[in-house]
LOSEPA-854286 format. One line per field, with one value per atom (N, C-alpha, C, O, CB): x, y, z. Coordinates in steps of 0.2 Angstrom, whole numbers, m for minus. Glycine has a CB too. Layout:
x (X_...)
y (Y_...)
z (Z_...)
END
This chain:
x (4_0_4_3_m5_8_17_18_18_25_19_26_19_20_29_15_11_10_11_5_6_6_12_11_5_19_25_27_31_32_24_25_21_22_24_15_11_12_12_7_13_18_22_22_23_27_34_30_30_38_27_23_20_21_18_16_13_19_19_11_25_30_34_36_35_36_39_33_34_41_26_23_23_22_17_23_24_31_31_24_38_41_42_47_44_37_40_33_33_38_29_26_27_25_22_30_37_38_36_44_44_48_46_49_51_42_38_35_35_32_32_29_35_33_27_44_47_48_46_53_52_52_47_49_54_40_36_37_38_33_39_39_44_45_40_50_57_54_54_67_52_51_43_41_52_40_35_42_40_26_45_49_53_53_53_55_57_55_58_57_50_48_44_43_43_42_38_47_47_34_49_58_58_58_66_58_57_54_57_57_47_41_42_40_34_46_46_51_51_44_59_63_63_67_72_57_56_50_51_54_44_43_46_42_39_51_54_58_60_59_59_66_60_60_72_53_50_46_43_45_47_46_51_49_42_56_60_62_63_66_61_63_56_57_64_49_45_44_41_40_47_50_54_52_58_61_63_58_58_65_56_51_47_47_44_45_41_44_43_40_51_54_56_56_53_56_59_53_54_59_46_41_38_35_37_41_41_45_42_45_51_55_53_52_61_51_50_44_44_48_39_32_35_34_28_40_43_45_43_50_50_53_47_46_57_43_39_33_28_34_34_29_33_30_27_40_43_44_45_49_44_46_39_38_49_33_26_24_21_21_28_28_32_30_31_39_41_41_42_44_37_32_29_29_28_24_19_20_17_16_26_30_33_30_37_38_38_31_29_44_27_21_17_14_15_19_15_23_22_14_26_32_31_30_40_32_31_25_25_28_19_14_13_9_8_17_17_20_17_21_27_32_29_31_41_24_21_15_12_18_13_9_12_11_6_17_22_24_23_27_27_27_21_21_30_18_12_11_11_6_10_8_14_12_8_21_26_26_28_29_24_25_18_18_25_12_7_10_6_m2_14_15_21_22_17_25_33_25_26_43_21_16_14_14_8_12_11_15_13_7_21_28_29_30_36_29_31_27_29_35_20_14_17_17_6_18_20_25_24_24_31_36_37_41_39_31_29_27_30_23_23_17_25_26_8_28_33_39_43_35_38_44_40_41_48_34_28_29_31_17_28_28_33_32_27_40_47_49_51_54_46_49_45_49_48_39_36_36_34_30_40_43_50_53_45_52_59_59_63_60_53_52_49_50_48_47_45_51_52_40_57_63_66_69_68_66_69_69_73_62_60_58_60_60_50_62_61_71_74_56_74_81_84_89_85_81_81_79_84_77_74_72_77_78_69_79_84_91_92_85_94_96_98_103_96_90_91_91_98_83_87_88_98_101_83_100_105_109_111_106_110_114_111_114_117_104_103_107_112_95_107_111_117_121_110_118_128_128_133_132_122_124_124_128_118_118_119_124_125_113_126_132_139_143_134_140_147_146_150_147_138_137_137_139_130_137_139_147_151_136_148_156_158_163_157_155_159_158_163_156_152_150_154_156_140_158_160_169_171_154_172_176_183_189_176_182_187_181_176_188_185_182_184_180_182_190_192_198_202_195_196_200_207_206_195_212_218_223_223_219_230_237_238_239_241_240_244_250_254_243_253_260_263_261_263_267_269_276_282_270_275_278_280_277_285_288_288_294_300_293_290_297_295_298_306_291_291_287_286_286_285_282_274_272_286_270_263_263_267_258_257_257_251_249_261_248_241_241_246_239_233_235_231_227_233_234_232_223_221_236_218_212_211_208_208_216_215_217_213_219_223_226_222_220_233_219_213_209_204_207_209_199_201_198_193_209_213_212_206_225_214_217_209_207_222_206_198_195_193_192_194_193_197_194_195_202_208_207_206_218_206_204_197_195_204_193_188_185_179_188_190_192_190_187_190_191_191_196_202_191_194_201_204_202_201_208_215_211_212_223_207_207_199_197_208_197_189_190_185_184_196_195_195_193_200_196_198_189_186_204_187_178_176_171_174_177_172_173_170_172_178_179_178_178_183_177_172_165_162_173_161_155_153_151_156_155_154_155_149_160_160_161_155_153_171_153_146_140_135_145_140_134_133_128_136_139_137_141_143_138_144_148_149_154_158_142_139_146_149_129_146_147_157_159_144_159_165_169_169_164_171_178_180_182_189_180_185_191_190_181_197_201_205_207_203_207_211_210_208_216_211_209_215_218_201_217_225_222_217_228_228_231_232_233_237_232_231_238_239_229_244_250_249_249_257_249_247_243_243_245_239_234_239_241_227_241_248_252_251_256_255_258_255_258_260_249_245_242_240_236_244_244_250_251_245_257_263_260_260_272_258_258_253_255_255_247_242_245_241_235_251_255_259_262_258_262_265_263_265_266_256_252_248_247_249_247_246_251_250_244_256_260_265_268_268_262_265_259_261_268_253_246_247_246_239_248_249_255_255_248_262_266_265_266_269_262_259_254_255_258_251_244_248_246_241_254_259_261_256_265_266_270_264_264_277_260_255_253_255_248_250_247_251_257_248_249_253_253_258_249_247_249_248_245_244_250_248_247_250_254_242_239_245_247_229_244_251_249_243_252_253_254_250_249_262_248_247_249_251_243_249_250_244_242_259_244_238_241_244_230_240_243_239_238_249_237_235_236_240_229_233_235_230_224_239_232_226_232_237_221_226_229_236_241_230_236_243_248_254_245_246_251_252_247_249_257_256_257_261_263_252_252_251_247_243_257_256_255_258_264_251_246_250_254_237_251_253_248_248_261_246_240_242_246_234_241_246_236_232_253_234_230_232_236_224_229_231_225_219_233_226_223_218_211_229_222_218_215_213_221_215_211_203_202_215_199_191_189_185_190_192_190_191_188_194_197_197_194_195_202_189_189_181_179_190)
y (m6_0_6_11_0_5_11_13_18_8_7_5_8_13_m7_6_8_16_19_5_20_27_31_37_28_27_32_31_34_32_25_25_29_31_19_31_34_42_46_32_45_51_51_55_51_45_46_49_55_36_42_46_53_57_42_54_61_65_69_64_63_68_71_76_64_63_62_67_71_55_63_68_76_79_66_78_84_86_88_84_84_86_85_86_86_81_79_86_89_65_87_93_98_102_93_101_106_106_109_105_102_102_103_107_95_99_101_109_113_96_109_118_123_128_120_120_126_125_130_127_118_119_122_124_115_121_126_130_132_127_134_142_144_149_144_138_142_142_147_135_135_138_141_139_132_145_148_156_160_147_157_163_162_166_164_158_158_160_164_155_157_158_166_168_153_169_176_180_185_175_179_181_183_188_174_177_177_180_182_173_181_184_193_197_179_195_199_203_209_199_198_204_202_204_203_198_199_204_208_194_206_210_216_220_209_219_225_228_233_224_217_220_223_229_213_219_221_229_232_216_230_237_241_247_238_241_246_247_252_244_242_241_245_248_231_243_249_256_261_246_254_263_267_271_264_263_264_267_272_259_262_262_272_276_255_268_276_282_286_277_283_285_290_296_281_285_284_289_294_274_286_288_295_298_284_295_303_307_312_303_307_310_311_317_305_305_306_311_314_299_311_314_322_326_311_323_330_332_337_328_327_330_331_337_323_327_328_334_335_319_337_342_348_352_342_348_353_355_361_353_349_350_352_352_343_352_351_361_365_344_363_371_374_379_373_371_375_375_380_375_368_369_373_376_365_375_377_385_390_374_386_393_393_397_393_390_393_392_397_388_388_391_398_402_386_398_406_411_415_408_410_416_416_421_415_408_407_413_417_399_410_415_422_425_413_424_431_433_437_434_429_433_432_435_430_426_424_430_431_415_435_439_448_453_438_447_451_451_457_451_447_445_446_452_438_444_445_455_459_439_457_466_465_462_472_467_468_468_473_466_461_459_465_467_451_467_470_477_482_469_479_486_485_489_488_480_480_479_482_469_477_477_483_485_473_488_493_501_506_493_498_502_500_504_500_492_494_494_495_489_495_499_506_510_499_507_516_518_523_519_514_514_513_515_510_509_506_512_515_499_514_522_527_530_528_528_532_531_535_533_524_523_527_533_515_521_524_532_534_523_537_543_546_549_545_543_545_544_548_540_538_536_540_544_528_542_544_552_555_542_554_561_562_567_564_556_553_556_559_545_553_551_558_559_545_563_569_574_577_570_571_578_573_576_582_567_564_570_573_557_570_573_580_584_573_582_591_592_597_597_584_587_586_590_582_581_581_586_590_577_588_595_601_605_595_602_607_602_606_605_597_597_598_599_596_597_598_605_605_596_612_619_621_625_623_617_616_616_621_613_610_612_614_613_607_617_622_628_629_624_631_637_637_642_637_631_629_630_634_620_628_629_638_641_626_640_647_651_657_651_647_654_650_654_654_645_644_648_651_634_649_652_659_663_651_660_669_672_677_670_665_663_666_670_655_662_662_669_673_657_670_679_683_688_682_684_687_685_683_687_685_682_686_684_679_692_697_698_701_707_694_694_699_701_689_702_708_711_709_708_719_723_726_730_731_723_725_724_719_723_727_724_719_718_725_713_706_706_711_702_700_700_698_692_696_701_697_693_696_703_687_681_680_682_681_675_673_680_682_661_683_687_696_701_683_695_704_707_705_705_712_715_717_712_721_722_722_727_732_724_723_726_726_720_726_731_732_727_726_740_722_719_721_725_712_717_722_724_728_716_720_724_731_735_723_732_740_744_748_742_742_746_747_752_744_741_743_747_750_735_747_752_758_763_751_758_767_766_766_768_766_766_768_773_757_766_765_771_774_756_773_780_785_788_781_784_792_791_797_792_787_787_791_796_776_789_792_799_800_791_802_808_810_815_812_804_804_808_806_797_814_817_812_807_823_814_808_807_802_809_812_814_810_809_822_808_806_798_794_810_797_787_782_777_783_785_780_780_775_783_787_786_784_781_796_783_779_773_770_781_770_764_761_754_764_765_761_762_757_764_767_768_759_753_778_761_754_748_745_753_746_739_740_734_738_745_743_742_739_750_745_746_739_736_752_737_729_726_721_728_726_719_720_721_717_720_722_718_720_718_712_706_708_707_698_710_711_716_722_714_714_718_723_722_710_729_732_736_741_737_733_735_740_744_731_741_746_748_745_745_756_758_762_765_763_762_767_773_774_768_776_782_786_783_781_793_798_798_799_806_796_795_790_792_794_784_779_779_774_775_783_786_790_788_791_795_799_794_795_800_789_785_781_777_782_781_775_781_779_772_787_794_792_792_803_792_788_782_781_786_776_771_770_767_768_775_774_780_780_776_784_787_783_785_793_776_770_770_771_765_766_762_763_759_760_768_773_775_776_780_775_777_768_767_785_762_757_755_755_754_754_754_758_755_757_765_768_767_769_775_763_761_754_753_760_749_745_745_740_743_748_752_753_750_761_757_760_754_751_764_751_746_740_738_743_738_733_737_734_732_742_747_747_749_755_745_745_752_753_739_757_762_768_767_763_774_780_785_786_783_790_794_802_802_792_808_812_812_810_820_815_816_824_828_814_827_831_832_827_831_839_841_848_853_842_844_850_851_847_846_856_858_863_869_862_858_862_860_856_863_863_863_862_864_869_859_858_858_856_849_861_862_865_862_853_870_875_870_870_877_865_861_861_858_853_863_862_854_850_866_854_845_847_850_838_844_844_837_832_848_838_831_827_831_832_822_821_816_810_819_818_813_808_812_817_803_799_795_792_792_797_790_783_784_793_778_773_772_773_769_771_769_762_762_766_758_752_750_744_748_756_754_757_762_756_752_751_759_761_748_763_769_775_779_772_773_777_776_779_777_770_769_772_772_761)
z (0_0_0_m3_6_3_4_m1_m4_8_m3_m11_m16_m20_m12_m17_m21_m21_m26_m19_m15_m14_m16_m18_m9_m16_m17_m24_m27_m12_m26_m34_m37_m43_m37_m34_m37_m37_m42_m34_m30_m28_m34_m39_m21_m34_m39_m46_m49_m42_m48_m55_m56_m60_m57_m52_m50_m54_m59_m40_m49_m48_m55_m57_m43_m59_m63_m69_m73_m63_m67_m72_m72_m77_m73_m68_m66_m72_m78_m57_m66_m70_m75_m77_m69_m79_m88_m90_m96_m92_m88_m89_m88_m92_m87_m83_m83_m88_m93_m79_m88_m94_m102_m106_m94_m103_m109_m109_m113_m110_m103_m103_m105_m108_m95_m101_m102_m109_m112_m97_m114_m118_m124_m129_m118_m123_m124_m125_m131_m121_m121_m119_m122_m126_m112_m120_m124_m133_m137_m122_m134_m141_m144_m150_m147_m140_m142_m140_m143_m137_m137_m137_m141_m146_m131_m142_m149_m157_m161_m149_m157_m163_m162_m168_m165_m157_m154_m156_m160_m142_m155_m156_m163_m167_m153_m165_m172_m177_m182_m174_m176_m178_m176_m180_m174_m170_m170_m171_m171_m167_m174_m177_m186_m190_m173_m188_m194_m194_m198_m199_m189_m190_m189_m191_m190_m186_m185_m191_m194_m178_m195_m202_m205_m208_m208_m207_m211_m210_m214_m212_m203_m202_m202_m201_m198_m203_m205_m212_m215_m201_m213_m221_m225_m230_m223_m223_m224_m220_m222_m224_m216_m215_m223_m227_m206_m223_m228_m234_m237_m229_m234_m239_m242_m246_m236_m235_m233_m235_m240_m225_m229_m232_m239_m240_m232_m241_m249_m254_m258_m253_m251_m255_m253_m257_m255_m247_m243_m248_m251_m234_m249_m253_m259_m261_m253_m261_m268_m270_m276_m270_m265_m263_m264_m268_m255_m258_m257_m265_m268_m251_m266_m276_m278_m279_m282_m279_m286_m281_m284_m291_m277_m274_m276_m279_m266_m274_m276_m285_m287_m272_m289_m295_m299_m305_m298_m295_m297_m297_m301_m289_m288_m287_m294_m297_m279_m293_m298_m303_m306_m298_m306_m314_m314_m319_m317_m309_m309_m310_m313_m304_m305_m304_m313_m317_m297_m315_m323_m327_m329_m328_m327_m331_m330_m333_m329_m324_m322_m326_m331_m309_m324_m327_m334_m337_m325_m337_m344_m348_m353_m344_m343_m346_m346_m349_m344_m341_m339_m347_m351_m332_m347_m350_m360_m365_m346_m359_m366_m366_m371_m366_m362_m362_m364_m368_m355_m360_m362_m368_m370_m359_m371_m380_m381_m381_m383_m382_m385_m384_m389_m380_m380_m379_m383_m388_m371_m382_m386_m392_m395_m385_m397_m402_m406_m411_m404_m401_m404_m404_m405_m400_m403_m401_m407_m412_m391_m406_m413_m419_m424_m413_m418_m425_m428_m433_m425_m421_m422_m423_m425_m419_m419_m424_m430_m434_m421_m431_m439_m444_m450_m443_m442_m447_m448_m453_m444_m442_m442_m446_m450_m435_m445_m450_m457_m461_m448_m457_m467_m467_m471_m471_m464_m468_m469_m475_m459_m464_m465_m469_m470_m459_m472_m476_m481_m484_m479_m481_m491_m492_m498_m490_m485_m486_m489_m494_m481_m483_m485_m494_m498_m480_m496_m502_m506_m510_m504_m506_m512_m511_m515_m513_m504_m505_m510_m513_m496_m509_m510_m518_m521_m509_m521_m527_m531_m537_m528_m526_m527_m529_m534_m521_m522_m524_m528_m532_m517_m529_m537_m544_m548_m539_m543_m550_m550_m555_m552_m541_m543_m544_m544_m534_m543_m542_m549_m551_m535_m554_m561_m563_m562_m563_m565_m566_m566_m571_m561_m558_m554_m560_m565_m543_m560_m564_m572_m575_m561_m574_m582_m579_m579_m589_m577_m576_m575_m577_m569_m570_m571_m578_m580_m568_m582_m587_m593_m598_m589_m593_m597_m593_m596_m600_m589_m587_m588_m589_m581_m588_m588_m595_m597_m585_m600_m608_m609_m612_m613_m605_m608_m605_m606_m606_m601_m597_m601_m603_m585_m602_m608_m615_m618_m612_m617_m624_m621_m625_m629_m615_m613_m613_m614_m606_m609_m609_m616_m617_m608_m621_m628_m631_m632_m634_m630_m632_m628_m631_m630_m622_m619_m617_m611_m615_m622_m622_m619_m619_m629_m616_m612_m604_m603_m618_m600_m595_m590_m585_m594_m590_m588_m591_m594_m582_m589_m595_m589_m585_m600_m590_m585_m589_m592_m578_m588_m590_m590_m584_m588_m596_m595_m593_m592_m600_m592_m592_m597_m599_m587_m600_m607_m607_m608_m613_m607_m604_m597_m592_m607_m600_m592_m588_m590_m591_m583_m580_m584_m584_m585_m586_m593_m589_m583_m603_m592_m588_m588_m591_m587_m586_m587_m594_m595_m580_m600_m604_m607_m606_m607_m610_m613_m617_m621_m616_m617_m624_m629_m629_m624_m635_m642_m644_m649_m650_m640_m640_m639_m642_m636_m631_m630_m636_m639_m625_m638_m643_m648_m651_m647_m647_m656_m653_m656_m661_m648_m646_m647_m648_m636_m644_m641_m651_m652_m634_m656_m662_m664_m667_m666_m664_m668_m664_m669_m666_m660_m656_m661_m665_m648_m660_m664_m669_m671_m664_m673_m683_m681_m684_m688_m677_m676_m675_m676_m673_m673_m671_m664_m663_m676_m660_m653_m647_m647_m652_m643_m640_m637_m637_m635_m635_m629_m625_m622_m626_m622_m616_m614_m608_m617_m618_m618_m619_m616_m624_m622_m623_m618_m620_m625_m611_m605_m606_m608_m595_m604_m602_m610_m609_m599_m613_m620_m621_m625_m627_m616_m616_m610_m610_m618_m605_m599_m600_m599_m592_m603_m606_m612_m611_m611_m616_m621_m616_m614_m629_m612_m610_m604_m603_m608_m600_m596_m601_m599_m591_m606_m610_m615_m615_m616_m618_m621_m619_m622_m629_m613_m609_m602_m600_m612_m598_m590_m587_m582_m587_m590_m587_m585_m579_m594_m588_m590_m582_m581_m598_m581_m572_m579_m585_m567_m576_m578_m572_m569_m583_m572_m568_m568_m563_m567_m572_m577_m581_m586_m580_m582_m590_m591_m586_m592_m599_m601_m597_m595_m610_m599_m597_m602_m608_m594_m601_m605_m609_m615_m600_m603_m606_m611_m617_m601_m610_m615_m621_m625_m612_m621_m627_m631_m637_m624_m627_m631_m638_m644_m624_m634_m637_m641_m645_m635_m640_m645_m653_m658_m639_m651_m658_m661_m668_m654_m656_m664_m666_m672_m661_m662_m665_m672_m677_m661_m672_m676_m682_m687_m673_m681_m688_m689_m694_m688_m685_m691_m694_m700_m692_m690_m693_m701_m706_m689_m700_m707_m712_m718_m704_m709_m715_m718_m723_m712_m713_m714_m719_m725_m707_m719_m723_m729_m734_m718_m731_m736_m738_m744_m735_m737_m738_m744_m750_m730_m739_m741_m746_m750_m737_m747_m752_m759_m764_m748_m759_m763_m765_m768_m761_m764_m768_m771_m776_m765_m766_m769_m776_m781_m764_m777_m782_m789_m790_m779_m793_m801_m804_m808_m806_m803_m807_m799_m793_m816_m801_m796_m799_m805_m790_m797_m801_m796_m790_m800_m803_m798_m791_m789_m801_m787_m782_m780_m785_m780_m775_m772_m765_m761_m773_m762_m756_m754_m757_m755_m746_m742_m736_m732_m741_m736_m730_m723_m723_m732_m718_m712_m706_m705_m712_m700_m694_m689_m690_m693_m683_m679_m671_m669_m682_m670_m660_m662_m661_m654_m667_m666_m669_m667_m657_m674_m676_m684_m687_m673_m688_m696_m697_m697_m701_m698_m704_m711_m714_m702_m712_m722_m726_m724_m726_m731_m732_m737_m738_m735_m740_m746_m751_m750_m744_m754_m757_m762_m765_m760_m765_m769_m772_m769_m761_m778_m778_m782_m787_m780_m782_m784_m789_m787_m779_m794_m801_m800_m799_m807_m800_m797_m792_m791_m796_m785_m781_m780_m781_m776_m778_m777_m778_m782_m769_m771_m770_m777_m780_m761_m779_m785_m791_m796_m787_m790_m795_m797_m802_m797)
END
């Protein structure tokens, strides 16, 4: 009955402790696998933190890349508004500018016609003043130089006008004035700087009795026959001039 009860205690005992034992190993592998389950969930929540994260980031980029599109669209459009007034305003300068070329050009074309014109009046002027030129071929009456180094000397026009007055029976004293009178009268155009001199007229009285007796000289020996000779004799300004008259047969006047 002893032996029985303490086997039975024993067993109790033993089952006990084999129930323990299984309980702890239980536990150790329910802590275990609770171990397990919970540092895969901690990887798998960190790893979606990661995750997160990441997509936080990404959320942040594309928020900020979303403002600042949105910010260049706004500037875009401002500044596409701006061109726009601008380009209407460069449209409405260069309408302004076409009317003002059209204007400028066909003013252009106006002093075209009036500068043609101006110049056909031009070289008709230039013709009539070369053909005045030509009509008026002593443009001032003063002493030349005769050559290189000589000195100033009347040229042979004067002499003819002083010569064509005295045959005239022009005093000395009146030729300077009848020869500024004529050259205002048919040659306005003409300077007159100089006019001879009373002394210079003097001498232009021997010249025109060479020239007279060089002409009657000449007159003579050309002459094939002479009709007799005569002589006259008078005086003028207190002076005896004696004449000698010679006519020639063959000449026009004698005839």
């Amino acid at each position: 009955m002893d032996v029985a009860v303490v086997e039975k205690d024993n067993a109790v005992s033993n089952k006990d402790a084999s129930v323990k034992a299984a309980v702890n190993v239980a536990r150790a592998e329910e802590r275990k696998h609770y171990s397990q389950l919970i540092g895969k969930e901690k990887k798998e929540k960190i790893t979606l933190k990661g995750i997160i994260d990441k997509q936080k980031l990404l959320v942040s980029h594309l928020l900020n890349r979303s403002v600042f599109a949105e910010r260049s669209a706004k500037r875009a459009n401002r500044e596409a508004d701006q061109s726009a007034r601008r380009s209407s305003d460069i449209q409405h300068m260069i309408s302004g500018y076409e009317k003002e070329l059209a204007d400028l050009r066909n003013e252009n074309r106006t002093y075209r016609n009036v500068v043609t014109e101006l110049e056909t009046l031009v070289d008709e002027s230039a013709s009539k003043l070369k053909e005045l030129e030509l009509s008026v071929p002593i443009k001032e009456i003063k002493k030349t130089q005769a050559g290189h180094g000589g000195g100033l000397l009347w040229p042979l026009y004067i002499w003819d006008l002083i010569l064509e007055q005295l045959v005239s029976g022009t005093p000395p004293s009146s030729v300077s004035a009848n020869i500024h009178a004529h050259v205002l009268k048919f040659s306005p155009c003409t300077k007159i700087t100089e006019l001879p001199s009373i002394w210079t007229i003097h001498r232009a009285r021997s010249v025109l009795l060479i020239v007279c007796q060089t002409l009657a000289a000449y007159r003579l020996v050309k002459a094939g026959k002479w009709a007799p000779p005569f002589t006259d004799a008078t005086s003028r300004r207190q002076v005896s001039i004696t004449n000698l008259l010679i006519s020639v047969e063959e000449d026009e006047l004698f005839k």
